[in-house]
C-alpha positions as CSV (number, residue, x, y, z in Angstrom):
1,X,-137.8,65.9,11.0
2,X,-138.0,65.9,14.5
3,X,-140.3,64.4,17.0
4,X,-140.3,63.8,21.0
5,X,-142.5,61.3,22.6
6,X,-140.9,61.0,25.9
7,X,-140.6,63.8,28.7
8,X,-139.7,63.9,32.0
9,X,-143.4,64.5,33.2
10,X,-145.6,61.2,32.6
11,X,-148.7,63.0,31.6
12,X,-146.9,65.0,29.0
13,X,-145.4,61.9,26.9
14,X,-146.9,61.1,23.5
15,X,-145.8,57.5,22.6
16,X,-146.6,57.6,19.0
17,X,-145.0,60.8,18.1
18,X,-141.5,59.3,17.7
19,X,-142.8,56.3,15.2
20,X,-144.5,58.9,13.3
21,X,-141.7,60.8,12.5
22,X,-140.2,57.6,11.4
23,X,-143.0,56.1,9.4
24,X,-143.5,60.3,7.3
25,X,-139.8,60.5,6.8
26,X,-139.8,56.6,4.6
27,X,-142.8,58.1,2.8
28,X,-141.0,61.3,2.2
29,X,-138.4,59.3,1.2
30,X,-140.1,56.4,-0.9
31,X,-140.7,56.4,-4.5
32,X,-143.6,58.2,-3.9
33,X,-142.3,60.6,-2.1
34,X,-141.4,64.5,-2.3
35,X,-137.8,63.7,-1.7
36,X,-137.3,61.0,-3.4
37,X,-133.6,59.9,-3.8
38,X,-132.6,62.3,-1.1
39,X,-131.8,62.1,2.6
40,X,-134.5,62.6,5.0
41,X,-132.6,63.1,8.5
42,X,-135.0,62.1,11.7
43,X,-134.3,63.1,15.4
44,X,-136.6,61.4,18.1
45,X,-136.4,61.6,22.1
46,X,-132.9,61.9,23.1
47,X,-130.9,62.3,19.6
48,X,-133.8,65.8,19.2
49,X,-131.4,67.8,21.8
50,X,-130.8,71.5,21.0
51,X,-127.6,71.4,19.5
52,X,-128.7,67.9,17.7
53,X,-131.6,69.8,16.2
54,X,-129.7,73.1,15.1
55,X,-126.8,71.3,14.4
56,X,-128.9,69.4,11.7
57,X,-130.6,72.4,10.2
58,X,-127.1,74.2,9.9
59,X,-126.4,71.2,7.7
60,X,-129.2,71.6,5.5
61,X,-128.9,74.6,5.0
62,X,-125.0,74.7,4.3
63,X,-125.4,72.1,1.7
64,X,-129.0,73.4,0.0
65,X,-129.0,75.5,-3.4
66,X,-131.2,78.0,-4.5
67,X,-133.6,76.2,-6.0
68,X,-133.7,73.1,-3.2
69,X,-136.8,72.8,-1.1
70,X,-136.2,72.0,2.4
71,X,-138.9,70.7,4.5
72,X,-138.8,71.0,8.4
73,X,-141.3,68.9,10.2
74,X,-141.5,69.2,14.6
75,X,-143.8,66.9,16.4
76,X,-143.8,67.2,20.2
77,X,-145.1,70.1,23.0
């Protein structure tokens, strides 16, 4: 998941975008969840860099099966 709420340009931020992310990926997460008992990996602001964001992907990917859904979630402009 990954969502940006600050940006260089004042009018452009969106302060709730990064707690968000946060709060959907414990739901995703939680017991009542779609992944459930599996890792839910969250990238706000400045962690949500180009290479942090492929960098995570490549990892899902690499380490998904066949039958695995992944779920990609991007909140920002």
């Amino acid at each position: 998941m990954v969502g940006i709420s600050e940006y260089p340009i004042a009018k452009w931020r969106l302060p709730a975008v990064a707690g968000d992310e946060r709060e959907i990926a414990e739901l995703l997460g939680s017991k009542h969840g779609s992944f459930h008992g599996h890792s839910v990996n969250v990238l706000t602001d400045n962690k949500a860099t180009k290479a942090g964001v492929l960098e995570a992907i490549r990892e899902v990917f690499e380490n998904a099966s066949a039958d695995d859904t992944v779920f990609i979630y991007l909140a920002g402009h």
